[in-house]
C-alpha positions as a Markdown table, in Angstrom:
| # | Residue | x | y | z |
|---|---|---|---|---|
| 1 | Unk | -3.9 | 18.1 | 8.7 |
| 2 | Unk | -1.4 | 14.9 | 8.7 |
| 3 | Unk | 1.9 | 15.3 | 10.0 |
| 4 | Unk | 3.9 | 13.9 | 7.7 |
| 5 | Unk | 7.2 | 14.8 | 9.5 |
| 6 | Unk | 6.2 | 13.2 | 11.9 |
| 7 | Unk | 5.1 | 9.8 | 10.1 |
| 8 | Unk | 8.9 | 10.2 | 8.6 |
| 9 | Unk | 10.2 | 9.4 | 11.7 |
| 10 | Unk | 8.7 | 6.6 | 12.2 |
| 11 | Unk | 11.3 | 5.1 | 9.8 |
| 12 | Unk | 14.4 | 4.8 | 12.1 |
| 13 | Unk | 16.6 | 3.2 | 8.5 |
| 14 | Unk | 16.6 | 6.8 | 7.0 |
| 15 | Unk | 18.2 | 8.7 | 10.2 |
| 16 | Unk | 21.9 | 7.5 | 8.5 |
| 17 | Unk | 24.4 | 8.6 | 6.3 |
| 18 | Unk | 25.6 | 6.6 | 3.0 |
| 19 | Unk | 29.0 | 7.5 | 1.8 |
| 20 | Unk | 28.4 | 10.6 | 3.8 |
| 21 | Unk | 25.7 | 12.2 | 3.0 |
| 22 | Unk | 22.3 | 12.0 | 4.6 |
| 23 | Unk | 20.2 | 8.9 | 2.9 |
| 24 | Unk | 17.4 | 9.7 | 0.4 |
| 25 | Unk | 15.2 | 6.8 | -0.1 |
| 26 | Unk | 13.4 | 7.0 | -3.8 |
| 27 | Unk | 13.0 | 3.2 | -4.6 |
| 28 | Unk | 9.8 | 2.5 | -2.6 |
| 29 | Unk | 8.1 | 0.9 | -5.9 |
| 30 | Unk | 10.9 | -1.6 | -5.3 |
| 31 | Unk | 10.4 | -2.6 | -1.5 |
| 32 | Unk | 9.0 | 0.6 | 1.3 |
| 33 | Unk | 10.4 | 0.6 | 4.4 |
| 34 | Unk | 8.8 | -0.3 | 7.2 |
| 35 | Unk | 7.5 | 2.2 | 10.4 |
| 36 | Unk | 8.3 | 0.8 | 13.9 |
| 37 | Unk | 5.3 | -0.8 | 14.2 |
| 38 | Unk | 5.3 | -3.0 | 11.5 |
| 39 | Unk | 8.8 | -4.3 | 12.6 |
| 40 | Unk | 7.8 | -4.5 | 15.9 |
| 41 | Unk | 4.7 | -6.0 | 15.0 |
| 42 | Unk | 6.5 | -9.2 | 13.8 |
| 43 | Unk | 9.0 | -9.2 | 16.8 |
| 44 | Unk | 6.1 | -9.4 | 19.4 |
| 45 | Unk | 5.1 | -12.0 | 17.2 |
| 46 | Unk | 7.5 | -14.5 | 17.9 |
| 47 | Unk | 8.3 | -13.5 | 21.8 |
| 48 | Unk | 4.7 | -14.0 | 22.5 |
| 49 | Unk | 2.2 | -15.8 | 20.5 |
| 50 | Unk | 4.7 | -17.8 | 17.9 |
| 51 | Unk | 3.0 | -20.7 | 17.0 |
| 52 | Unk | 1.6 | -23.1 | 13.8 |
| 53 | Unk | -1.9 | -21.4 | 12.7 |
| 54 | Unk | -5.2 | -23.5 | 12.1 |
| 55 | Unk | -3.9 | -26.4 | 13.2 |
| 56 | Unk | -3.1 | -26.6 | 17.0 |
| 57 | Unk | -5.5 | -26.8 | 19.8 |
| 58 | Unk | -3.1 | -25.4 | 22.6 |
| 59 | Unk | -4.0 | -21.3 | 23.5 |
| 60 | Unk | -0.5 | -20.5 | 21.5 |
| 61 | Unk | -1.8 | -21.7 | 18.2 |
| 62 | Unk | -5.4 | -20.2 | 19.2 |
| 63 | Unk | -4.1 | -17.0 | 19.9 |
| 64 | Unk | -1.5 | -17.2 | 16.9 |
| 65 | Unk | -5.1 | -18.3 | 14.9 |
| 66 | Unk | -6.7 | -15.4 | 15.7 |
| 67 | Unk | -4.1 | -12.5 | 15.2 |
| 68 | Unk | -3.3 | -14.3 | 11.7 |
| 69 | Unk | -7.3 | -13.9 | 10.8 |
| 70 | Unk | -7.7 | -10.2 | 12.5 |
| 71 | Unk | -5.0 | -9.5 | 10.1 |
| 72 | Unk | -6.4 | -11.0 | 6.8 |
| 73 | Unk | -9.6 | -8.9 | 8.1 |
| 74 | Unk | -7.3 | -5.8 | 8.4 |
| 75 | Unk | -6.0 | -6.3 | 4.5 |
| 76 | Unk | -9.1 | -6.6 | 3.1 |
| 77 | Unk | -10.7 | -3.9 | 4.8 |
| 78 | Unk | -7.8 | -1.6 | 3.1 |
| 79 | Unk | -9.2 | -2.5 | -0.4 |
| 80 | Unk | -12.9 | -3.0 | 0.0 |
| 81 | Unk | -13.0 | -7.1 | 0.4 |
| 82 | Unk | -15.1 | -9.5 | 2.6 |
| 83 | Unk | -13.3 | -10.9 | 5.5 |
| 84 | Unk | -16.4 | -12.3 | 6.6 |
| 85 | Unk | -16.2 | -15.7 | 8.2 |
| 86 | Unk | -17.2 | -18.2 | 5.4 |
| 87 | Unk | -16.9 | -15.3 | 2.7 |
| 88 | Unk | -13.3 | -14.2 | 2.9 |
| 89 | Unk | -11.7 | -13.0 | -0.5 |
| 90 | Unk | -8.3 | -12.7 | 0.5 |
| 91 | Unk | -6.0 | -15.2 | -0.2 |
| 92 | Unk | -2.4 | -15.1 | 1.4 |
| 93 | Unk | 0.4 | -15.4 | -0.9 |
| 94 | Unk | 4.5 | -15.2 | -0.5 |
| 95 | Unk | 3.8 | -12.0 | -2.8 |
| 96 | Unk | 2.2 | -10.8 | -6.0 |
| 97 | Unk | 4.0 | -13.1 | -8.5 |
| 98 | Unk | 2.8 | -16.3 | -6.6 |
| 99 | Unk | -0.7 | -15.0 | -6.7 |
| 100 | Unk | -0.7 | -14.4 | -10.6 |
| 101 | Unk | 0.6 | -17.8 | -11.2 |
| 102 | Unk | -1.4 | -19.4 | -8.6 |
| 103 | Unk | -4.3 | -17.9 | -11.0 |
| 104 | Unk | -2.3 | -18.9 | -14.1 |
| 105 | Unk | -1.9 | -22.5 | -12.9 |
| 106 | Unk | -5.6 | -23.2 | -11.1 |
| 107 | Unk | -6.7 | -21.6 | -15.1 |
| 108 | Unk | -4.2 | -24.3 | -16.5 |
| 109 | Unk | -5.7 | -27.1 | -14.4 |
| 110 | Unk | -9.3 | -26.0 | -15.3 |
| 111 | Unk | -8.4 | -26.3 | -18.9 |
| 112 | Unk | -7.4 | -29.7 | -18.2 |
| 113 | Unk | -10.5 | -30.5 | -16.7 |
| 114 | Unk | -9.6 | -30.1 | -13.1 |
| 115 | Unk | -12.2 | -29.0 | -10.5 |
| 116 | Unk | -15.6 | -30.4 | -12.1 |
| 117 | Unk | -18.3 | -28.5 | -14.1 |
| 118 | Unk | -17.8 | -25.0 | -11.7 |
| 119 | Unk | -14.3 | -24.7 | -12.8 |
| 120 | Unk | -15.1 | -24.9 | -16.3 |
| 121 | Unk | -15.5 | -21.0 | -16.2 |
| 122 | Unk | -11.9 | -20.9 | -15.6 |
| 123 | Unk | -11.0 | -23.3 | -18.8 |
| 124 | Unk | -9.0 | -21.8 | -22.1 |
| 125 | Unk | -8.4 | -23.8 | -24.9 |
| 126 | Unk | -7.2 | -23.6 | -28.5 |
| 127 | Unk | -8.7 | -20.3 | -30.3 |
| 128 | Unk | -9.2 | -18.6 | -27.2 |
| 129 | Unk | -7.5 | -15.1 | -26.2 |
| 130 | Unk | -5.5 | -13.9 | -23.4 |
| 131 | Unk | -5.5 | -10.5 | -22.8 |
| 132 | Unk | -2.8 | -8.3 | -21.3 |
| 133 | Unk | -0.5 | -5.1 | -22.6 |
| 134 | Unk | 2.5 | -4.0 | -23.4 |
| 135 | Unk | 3.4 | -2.2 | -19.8 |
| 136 | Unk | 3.0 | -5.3 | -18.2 |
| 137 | Unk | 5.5 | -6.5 | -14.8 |
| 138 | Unk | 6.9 | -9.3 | -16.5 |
| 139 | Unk | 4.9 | -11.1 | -13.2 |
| 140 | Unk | 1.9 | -10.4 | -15.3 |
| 141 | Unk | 3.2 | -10.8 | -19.2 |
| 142 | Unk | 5.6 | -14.1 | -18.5 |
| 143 | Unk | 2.6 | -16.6 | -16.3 |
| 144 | Unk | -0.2 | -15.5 | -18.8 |
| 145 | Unk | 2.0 | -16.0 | -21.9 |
| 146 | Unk | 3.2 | -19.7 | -20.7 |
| 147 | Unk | -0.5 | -20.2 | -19.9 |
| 148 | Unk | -1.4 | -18.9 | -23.5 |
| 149 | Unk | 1.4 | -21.6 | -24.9 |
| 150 | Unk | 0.4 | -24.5 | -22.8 |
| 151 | Unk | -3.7 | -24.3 | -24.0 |
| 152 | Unk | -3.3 | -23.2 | -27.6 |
| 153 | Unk | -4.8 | -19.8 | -26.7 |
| 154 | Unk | -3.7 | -16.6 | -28.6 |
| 155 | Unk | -2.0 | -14.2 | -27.0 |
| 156 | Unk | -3.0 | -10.2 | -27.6 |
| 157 | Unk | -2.7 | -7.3 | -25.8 |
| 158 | Unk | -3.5 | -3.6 | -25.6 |
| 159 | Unk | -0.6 | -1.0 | -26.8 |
| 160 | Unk | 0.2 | 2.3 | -25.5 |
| 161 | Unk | 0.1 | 6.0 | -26.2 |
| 162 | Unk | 3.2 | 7.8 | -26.4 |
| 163 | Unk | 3.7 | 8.6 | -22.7 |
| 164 | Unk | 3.3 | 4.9 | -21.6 |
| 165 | Unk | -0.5 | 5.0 | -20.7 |
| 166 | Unk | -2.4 | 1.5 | -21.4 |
| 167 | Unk | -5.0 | 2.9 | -24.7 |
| 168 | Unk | -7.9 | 1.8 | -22.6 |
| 169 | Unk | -10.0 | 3.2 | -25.4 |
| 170 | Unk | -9.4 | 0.2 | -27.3 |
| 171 | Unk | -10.8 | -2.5 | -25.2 |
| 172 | Unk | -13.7 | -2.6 | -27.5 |
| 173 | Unk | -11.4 | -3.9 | -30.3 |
| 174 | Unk | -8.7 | -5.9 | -28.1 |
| 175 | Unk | -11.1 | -7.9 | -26.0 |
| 176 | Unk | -13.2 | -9.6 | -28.5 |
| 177 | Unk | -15.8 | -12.4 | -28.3 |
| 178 | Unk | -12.5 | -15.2 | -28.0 |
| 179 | Unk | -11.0 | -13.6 | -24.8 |
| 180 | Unk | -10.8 | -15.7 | -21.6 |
| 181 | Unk | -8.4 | -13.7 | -19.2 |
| 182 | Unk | -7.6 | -10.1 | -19.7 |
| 183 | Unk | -4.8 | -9.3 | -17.1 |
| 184 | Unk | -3.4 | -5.9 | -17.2 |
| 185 | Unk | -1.6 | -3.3 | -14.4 |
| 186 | Unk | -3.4 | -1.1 | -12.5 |
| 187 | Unk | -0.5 | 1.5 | -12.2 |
| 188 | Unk | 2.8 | 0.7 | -14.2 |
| 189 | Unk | 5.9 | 0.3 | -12.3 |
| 190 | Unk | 7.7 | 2.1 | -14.9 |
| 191 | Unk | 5.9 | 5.0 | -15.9 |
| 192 | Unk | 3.8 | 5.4 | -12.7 |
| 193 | Unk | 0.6 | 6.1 | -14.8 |
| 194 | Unk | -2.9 | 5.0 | -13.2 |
| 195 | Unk | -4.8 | 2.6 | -15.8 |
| 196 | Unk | -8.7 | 3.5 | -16.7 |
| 197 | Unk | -9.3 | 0.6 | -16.1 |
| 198 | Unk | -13.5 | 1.3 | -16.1 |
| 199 | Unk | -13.7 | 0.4 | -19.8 |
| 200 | Unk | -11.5 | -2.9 | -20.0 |
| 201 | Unk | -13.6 | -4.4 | -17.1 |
| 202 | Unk | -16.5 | -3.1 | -18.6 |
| 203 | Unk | -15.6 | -4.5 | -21.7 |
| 204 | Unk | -14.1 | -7.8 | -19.9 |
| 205 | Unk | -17.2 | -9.2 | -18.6 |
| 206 | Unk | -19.7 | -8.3 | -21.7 |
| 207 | Unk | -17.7 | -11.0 | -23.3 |
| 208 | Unk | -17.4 | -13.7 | -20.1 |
| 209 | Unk | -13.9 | -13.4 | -19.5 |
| 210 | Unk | -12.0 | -13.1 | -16.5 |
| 211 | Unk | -10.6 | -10.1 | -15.5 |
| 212 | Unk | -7.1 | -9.9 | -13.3 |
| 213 | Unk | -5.7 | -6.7 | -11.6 |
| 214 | Unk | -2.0 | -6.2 | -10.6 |
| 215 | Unk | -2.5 | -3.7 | -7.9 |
| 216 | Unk | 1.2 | -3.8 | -6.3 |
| 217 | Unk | 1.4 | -0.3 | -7.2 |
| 218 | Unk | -1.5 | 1.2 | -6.6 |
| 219 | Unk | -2.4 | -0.3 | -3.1 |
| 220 | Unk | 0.1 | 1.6 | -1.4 |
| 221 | Unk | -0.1 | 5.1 | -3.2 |
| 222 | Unk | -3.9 | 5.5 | -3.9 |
| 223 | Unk | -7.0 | 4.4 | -2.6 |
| 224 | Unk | -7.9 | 1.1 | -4.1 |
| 225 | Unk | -11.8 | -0.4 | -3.7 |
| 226 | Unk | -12.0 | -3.9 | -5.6 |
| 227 | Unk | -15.5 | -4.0 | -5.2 |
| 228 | Unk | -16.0 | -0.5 | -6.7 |
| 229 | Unk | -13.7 | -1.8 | -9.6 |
| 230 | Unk | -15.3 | -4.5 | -9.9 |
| 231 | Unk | -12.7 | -7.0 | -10.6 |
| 232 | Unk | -12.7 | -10.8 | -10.6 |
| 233 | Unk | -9.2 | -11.0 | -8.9 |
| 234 | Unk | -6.4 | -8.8 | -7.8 |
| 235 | Unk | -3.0 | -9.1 | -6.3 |
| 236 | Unk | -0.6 | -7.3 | -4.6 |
| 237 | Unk | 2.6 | -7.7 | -2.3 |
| 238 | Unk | 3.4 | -6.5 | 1.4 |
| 239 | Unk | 6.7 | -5.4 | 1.4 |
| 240 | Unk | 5.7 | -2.6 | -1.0 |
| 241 | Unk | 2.8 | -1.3 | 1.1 |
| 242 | Unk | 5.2 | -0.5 | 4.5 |
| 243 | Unk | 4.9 | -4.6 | 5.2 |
| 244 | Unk | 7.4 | -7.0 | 5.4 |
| 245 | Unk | 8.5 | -9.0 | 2.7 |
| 246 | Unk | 7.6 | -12.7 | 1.5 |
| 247 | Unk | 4.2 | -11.7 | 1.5 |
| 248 | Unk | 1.7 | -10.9 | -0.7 |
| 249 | Unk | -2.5 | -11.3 | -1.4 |
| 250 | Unk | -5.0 | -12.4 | -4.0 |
| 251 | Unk | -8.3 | -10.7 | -4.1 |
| 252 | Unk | -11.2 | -12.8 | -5.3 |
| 253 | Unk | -14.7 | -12.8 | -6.0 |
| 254 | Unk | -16.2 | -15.4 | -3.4 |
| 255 | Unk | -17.9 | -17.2 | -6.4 |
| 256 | Unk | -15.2 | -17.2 | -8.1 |
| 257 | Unk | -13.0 | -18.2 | -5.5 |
| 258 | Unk | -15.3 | -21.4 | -4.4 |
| 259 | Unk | -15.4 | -22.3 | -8.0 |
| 260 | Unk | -11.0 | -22.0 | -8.6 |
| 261 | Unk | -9.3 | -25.6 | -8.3 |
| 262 | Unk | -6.0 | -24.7 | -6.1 |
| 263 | Unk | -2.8 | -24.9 | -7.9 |
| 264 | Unk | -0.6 | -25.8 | -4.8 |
| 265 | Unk | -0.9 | -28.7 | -2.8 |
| 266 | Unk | -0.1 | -29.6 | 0.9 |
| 267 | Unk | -1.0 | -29.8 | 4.3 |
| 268 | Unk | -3.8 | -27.4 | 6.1 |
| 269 | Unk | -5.8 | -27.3 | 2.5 |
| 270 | Unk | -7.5 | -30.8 | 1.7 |
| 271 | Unk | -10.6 | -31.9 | 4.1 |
| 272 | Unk | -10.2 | -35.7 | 2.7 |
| 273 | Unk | -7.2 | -37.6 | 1.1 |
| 274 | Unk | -7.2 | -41.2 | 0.0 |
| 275 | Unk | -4.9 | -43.0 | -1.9 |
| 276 | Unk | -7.6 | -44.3 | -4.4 |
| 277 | Unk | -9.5 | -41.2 | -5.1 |
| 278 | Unk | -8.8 | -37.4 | -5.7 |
| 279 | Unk | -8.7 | -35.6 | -2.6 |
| 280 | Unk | -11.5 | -33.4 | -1.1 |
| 281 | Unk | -10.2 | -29.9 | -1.0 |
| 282 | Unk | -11.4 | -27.0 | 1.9 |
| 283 | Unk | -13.2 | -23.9 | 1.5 |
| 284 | Unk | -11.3 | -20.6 | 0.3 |
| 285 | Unk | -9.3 | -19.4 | 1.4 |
| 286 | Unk | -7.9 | -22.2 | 3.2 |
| 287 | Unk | -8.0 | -24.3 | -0.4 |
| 288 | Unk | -5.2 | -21.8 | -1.6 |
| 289 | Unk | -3.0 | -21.4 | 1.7 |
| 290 | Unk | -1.0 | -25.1 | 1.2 |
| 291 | Unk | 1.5 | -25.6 | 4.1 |
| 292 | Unk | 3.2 | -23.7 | 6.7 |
| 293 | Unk | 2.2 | -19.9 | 6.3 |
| 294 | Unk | 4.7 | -16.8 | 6.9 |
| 295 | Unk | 2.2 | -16.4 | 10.1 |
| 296 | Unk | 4.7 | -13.4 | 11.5 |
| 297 | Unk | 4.9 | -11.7 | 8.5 |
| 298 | Unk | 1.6 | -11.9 | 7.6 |
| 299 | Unk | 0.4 | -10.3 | 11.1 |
| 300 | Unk | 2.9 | -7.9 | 10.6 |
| 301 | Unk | 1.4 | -6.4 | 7.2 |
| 302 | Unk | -2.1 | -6.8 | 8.5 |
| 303 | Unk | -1.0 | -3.7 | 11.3 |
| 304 | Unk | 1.3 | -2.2 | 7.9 |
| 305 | Unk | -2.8 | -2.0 | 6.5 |
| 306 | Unk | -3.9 | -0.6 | 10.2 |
| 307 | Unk | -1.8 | 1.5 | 10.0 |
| 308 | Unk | -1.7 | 3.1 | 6.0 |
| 309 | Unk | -5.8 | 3.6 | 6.7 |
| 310 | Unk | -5.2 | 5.4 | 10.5 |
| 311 | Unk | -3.4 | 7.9 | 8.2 |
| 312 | Unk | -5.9 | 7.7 | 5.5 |
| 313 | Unk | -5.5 | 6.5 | 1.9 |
| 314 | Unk | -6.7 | 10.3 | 1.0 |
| 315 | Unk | -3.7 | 11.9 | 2.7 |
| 316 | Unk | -1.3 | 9.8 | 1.5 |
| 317 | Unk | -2.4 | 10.1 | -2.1 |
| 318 | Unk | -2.8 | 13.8 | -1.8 |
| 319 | Unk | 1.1 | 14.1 | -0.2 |
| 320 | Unk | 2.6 | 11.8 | -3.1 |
| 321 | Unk | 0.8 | 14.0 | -5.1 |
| 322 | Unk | 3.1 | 17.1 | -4.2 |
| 323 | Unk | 5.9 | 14.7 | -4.2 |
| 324 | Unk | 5.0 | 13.7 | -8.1 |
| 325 | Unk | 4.9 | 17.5 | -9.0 |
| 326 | Unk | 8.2 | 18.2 | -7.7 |
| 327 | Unk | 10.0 | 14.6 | -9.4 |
| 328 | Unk | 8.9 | 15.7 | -12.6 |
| 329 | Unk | 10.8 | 18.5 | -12.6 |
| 330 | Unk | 13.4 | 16.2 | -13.3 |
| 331 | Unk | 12.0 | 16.7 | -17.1 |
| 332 | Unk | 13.1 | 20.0 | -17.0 |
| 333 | Unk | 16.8 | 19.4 | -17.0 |
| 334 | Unk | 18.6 | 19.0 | -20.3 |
| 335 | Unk | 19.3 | 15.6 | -21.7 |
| 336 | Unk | 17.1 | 14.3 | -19.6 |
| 337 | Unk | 13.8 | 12.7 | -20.8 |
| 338 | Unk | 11.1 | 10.8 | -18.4 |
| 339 | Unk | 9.8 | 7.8 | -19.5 |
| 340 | Unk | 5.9 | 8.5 | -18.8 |
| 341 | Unk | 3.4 | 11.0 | -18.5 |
| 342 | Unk | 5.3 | 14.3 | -17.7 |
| 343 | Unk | 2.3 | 15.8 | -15.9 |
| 344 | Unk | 1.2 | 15.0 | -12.8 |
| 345 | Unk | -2.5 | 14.0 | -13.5 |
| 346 | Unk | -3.7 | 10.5 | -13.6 |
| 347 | Unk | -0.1 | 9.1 | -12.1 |
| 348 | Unk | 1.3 | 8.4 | -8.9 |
| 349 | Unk | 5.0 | 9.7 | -7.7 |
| 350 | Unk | 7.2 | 6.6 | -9.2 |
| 351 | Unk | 9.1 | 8.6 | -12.1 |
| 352 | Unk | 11.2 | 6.8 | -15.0 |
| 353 | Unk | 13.9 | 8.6 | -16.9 |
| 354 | Unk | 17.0 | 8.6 | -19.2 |
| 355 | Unk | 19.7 | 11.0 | -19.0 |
| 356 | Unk | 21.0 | 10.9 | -22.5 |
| 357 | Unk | 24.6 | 10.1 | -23.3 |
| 358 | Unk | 25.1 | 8.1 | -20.0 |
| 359 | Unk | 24.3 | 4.7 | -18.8 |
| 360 | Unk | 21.3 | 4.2 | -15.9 |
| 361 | Unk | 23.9 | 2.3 | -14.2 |
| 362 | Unk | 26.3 | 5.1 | -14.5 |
| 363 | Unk | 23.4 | 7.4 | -13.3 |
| 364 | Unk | 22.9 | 5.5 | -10.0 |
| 365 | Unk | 26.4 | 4.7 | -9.3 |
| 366 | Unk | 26.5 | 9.0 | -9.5 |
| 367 | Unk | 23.2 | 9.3 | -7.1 |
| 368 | Unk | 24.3 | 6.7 | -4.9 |
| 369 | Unk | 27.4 | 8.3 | -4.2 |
| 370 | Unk | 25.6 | 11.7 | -3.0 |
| 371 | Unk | 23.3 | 8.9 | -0.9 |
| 372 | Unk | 20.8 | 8.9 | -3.0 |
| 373 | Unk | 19.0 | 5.4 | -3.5 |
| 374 | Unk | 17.2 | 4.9 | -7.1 |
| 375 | Unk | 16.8 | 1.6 | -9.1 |
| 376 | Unk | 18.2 | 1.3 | -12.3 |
| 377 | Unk | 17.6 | -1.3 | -15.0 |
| 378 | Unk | 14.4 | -2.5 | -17.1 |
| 379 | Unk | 12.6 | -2.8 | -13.6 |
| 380 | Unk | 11.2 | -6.2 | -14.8 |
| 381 | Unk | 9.3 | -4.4 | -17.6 |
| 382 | Unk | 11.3 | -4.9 | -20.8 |
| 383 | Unk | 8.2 | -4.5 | -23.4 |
| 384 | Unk | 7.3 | -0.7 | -22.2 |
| 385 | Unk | 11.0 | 0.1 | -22.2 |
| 386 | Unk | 11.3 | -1.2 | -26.0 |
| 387 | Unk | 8.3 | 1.3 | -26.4 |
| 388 | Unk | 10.4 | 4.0 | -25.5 |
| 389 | Unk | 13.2 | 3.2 | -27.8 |
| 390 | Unk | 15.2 | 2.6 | -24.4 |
| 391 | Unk | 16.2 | -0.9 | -22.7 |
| 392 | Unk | 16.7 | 0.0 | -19.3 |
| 393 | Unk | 15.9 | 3.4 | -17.5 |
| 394 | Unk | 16.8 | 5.1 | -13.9 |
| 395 | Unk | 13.7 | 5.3 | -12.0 |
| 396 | Unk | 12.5 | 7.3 | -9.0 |
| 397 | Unk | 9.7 | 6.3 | -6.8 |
| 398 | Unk | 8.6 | 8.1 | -3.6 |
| 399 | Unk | 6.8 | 7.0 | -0.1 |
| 400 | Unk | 5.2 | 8.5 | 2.5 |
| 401 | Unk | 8.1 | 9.0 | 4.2 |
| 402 | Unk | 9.6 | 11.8 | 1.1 |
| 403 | Unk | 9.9 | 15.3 | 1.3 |
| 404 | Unk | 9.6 | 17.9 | -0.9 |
| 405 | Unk | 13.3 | 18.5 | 0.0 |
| 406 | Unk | 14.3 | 14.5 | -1.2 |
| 407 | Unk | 13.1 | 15.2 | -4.7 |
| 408 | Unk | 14.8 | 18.8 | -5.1 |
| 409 | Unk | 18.0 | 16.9 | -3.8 |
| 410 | Unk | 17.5 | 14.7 | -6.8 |
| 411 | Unk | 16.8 | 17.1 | -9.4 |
| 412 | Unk | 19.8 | 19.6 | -8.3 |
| 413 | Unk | 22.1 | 15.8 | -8.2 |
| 414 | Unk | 20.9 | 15.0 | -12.2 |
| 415 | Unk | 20.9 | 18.2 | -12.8 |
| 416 | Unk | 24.7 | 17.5 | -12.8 |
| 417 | Unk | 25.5 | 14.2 | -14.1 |
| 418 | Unk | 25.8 | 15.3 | -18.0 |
| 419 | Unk | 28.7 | 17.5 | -17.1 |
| 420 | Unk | 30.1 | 15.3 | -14.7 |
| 421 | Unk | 30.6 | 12.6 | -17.4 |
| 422 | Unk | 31.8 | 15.2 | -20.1 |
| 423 | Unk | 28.6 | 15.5 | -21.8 |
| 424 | Unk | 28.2 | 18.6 | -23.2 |
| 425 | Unk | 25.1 | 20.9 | -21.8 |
| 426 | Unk | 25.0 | 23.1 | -24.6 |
């Protein structure tokens, strides 16, 4: 059985106080911290092997080569993907949001034309339809409706039951014949609930289009097989999966990957330039990775991925699980209303909720004063928050590193916050 005690102190940041009380950390689905090896992952990094990557023939840049590589290997071996030497699907990225509009702008540059016949699949154009929903990361919603704007292409998108869950049982009606891209989250940052996403994919390829995953919450929290789920593409960042931040990955078919004209340009991706003629780009991933690479940081998450499967994707889903059970308790208090499924099934342990008759910034300014670190706002997801009748919300998310005992201390501190601001109870 895993320790998870134990794992908890591998995170030396939560052994302090904040204005006196112990700190409890509940804003991993914001940024996770980081165990000691992931931090000293990166410092060994630079005192011993710091160099430029695929592009230096000293034993330095070998050696810094190499760990960069083992590392991509290590990522997509946490979610299923090749890392097999001329059939790598992992792309590096500075994070999530540059992979989704790296795939928004290589789609734009198809559309023009770009990247000969192959990249045609890619294309959109007037009277085509772009699919996403309404509990969209504003990463997804904002570089898929500019995209939609630039090529004429309509804009739809799938609506949501009362709690917040994406009505997957419509994908027969949503994603019609017209539909290019259909984009939507795998687990919403704001209601925490895990998409079926079986029947959109299904539905997604019977009619040719492309289909997009945002898996930045579901990486860390639940075991995630891109193969299994048969998406086209995925993305998700580092910093949110115990890695450090600036970093993030794109999941790709290897077809589809070959096929994808890049959307940045630079040094360490083109194989021929001339002044006269368009350039001759590499082979993915190389194609996508323009310029200098965050080579540290990206080693760094690669052990971050070592070292979420050495505990076992399983056992950490199974302890958030617990973790989610007691969190929802916070429905239980009066005034208070969660923002999401209020049951633990189908969900991870990231838990959005209003305490009515006080303002979320009000709320965390209460919890942050009894140590207690939330995130308040519309967590970059204004269209589900509308949904709710609500534009912003406090929102709880738990790691590996919570206990049972962090999420009673938040209950018992809302529990309180009505009185505290005169609200009357009764």
């Amino acid at each position: 059985m895993t320790d998870f005690s134990s794992i908890r102190r591998e995170f030396p940041i939560l052994n302090q106080d904040i204005h006196g009380h112990p700190l409890v950390y509940l804003d991993s689905a914001a940024t996770a911290q980081k165990p000691m090896a992931v931090v000293e992952a990166e410092q060994k990094f630079y005192t011993t092997i710091n160099a430029g990557v695929h592009r230096g023939a000293h034993e330095l840049a070998a050696r810094s080569t190499m760990a960069f590589e083992e590392a991509r290997g290590k990522v997509a071996a946490l979610v299923g993907a090749s890392a097999e030497e001329g059939n790598e699907e992992i792309v590096v990225t500075s994070g999530a949001t540059a992979g989704l509009n790296l795939l928004a702008a290589a789609f734009g540059y198809a559309s023009m034309g770009r990247g000969g016949k192959a990249a045609q699949r890619f294309a959109i154009h007037k009277g085509d339809n772009i699919v996403v929903s309404r509990a969209e990361h504003h990463s997804v919603l904002l570089p898929f409706q500019e995209l939609a704007a630039r090529t004429g292409a309509e804009l739809r998108w799938f609506d949501l039951e009362e709690d917040g869950r994406i009505r997957s049982q419509d994908a027969q009606s949503i994603i019609d014949e017209r539909a290019r891209v259909v984009a939507v989250t795998h687990v919403s940052n704001t209601t925490g609930a895990i998409t079926d996403v079986a029947p959109i994919v299904k539905r997604a390829h019977e009619v040719g289009a492309i289909m997009v995953l945002d898996a930045c919450q579901s990486v860390p929290h639940i075991p995630v097989d891109v193969h299994a789920l048969d998406v086209d593409f995925a993305v998700w960042s580092a910093h949110k999966m115990y890695g450090p931040t600036g970093v993030g990955f794109l999941y790709g078919k290897r077809g589809l990957l070959e096929a994808l004209h890049p959307a940045n340009f630079g040094g360490s991706m083109v194989e021929l330039a001339w002044m006269d003629q368009p350039a001759q780009y590499m082979m993915p991933p190389a194609r996508f990775e323009a310029g200098t690479q965050p080579v540290a940081q990206v080693v760094a998450a690669g052990v971050a991925a070592e070292w979420m499967m050495h505990i076992g994707m399983d056992a950490i889903a199974s302890h958030e699980q617990v973790l989610t059970q007691e969190l929802l308790k916070l429905g239980t208090i009066d005034g208070v209303r969660i923002l999401g499924p209020t049951n633990a099934e189908n969900r991870i342990g990231t838990v959005a909720f209003e305490v009515q008759g006080v303002h979320p910034h009000d709320v965390g300014q209460y919890l942050d004063a009894q140590g207690i670190a939330i995130r308040v706002g519309h967590h970059c997801a204004q269209p589900v928050h509308r949904h709710f009748g609500v534009y912003a919300s406090n929102r709880a998310s738990s790691g590996i590193y919570n206990t049972v005992d962090d999420a009673a201390t938040l209950v018992e501190a809302v529990s309180g916050i009505r009185s505290f601001f005169g609200i009357s109870t009764r």
